[in-house]
N, C-alpha and C positions, 0 to 999 in steps of 0.2 A: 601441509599441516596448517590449523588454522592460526592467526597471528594470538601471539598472546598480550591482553589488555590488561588495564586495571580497571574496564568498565565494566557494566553489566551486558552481556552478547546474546539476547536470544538472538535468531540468524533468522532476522526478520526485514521485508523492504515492505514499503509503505508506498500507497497510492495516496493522497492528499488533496481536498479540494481545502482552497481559500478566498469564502468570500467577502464581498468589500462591508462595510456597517448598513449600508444604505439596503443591503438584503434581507436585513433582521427588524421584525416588529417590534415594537415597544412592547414591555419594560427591557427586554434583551438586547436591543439594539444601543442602550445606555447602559448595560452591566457591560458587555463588550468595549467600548468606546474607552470606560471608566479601567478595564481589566489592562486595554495593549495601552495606557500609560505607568503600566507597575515599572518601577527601577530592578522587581526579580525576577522576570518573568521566568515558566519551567522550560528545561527543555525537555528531550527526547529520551535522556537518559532519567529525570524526576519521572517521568510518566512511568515509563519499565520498574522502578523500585517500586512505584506504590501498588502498581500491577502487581508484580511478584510476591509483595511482602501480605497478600492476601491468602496469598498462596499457602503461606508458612503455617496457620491454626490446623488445629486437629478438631474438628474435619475442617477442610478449606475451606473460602468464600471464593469458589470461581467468577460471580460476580457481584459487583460493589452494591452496598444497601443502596445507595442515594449517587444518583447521576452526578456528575462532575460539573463544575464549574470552572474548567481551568480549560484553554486554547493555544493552541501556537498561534503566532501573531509576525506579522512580514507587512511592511510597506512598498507601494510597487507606483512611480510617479505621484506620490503625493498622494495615496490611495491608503489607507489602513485596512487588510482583508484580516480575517480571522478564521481559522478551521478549528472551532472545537472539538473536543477531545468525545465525547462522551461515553466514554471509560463502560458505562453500563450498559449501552447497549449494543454495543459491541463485544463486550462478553458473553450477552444472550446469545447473538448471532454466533459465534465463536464457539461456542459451547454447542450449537447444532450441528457445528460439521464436524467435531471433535472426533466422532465415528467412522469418518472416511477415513483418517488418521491412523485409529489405533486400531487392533483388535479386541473384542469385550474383556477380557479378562487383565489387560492392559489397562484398558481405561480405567476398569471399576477399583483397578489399586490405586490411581492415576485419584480419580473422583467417586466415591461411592455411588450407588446410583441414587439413594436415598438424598444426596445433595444434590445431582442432575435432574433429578424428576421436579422438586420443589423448585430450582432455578425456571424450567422448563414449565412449571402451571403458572410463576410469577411473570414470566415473561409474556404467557399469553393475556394474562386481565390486564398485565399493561398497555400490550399491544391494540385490547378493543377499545383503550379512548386515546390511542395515538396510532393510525393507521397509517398514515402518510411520514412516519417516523424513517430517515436514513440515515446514515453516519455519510460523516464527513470524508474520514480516513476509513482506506480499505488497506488489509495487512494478506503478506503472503511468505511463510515462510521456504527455506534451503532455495530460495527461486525468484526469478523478475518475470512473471506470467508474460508471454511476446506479443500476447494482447496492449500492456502496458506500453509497452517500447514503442507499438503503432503513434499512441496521442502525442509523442516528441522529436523533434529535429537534432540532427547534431550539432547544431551551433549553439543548443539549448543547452549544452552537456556543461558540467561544472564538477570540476576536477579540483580537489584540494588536498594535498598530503598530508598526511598527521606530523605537527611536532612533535616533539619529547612530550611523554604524557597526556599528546591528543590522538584523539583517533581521525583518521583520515575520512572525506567525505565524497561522496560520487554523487550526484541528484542531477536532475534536468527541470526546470519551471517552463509552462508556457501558456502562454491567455487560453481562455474556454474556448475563444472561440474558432483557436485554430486548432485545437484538442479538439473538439466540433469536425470540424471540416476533416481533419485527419483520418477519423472513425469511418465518418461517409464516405469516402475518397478509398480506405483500404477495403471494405467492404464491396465496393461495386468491384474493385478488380477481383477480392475472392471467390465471391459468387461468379462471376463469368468463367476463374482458371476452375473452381472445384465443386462440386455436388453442395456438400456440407463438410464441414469439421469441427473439431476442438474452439478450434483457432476464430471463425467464425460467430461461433455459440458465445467464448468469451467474450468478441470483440461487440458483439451486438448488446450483451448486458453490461460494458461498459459504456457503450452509448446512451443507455437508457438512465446510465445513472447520475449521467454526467450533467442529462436532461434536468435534471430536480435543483440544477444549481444558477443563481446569476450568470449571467450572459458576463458580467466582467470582472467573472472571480478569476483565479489561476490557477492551475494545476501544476503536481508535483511531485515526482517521481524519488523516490528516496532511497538509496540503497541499504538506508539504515544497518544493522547488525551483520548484515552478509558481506559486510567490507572485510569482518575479521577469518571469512571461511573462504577467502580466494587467495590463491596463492602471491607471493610478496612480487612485485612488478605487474602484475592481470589489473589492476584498476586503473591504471597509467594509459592504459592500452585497449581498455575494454570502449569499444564504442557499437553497444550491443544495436542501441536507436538506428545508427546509420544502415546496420545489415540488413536491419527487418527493412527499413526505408529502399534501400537497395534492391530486397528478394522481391519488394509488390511493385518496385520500375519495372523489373525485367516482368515478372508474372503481365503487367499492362502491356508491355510489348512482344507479347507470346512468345520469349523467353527462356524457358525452363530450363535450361543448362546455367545462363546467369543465376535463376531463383535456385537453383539446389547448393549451385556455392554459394552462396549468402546464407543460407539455412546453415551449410555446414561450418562456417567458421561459428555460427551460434551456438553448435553442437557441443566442438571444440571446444570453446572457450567454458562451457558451462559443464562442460563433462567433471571437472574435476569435483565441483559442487556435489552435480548429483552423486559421486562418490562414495563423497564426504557424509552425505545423506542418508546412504544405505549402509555406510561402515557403525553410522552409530544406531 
């Protein structure tokens, strides 16, 4: 069962670029500068509220009138990176795969379509004078796509158990530019063991997106809300990065009995997730 908080849980993990100041143009590169010396800065769980409480009017605002101006902010050797939020356009996006999700009749009590259509014309007159537009943060709910897992090492892994009244933390950070190499590296062995896959499709548009950022930003794997829907002792123990790292050694050295155990502890360990997923 999933753990019970006093947070807010959607059963979300988070992919996360952050870049340093030095990659932002002016005047944004001094709103930034000016933003990561705030004494409040938000976190992860301020972003979910103000997300959610959009949610709450009759009819919803699934996405925000006015883009955000708020970031998580990390220093890394004396370095300041920032990954803004931009709350808005990642609703857009968000709101177009809504449909792979639900079924119509689902959704449309979920969002009218009369508020999906209007979100969906606003989002494109925005889009033709911002075309080179990405977000920062990519989100994946009841799941850590094993695409993800490829960009990190395990020694990158960061394990922190909740106190009383905190919730517990899983994430892996590691420079672009071995998130970089990682991509390339897992790719050339898939393409050689397989035709095509999932796996591959993912892993290729995460390279491409990884592309659009500083060469010395960091990347950031976050297990955000899906800490509270794995069973109590699984995060202690979960060291999902190393299997995948594992299944494409043996795959490089043709393999395939190594690579299928490493998939299957992946199985395992996520099986109860997917569950969790289909019970609700």
């Amino acid at each position: 069962m999933p753990k019970v908080s006093s947070v807010i849980v959607p059963y979300a993990t988070y992919l996360r670029v952050y870049e340093p100041l030095a990659a932002f143009p002016e005047p944004e590169r001094g709103h930034w500068a000016r933003y990561a010396g705030r004494p409040d800065l938000p976190s992860c769980q301020d972003e979910l509220r103000r997300s959610l409480a959009d949610l709450a009017p009759t009819p919803p605002v699934p996405v925000p009138v006015h883009e955000s101006d708020d970031a998580f902010v990390l220093e890394a050797d004396g370095v300041v990176c920032v990954c803004p939020w931009r709350t808005r356009l990642r609703g857009w996006q968000a709101l177009g795969e809504l449909a792979e999700d639900f079924p119509p009749p689902v959704l449309d009590a979920l969002l009218p379509p009369v508020v999906r259509h209007q979100a969906t014309r606003d989002y494109e007159r925005w889009l033709a004078g911002h075309p080179d537009a990405r977000p920062w943060i990519r989100t994946a709910t009841w799941q850590v796509p094993i695409n993800w897992f490829v960009l990190f090492a395990d020694d990158e892994r960061e394990y922190v158990e909740g106190a009383a009244g905190e919730e517990p933390v899983l994430r892996y950070r590691t420079p672009m530019v071995q998130a970089r190499r990682r991509v390339a590296r897992g790719l050339r062995v898939l393409r050689d063991a397989v035709d095509e896959s999932l796996l591959i499709d993912g892993l290729v548009d995460v390279g491409r997106w990884l592309e659009e950022f500083h060469p010395r930003s960091l990347v950031e794997l976050d297990y955000g809300g899906l800490v509270h829907a794995l069973p109590a002792g699984t995060l202690e123990g979960d060291h999902s990065a190393a299997d995948v790292a594992e299944g494409i050694a043996a795959l490089r050295r043709g393999d395939g009995e190594g690579a299928g155990e490493a998939y299957g502890r992946l199985v395992e360990r996520w099986r109860s997730v997917r569950d969790l997923r289909s019970a609700n």
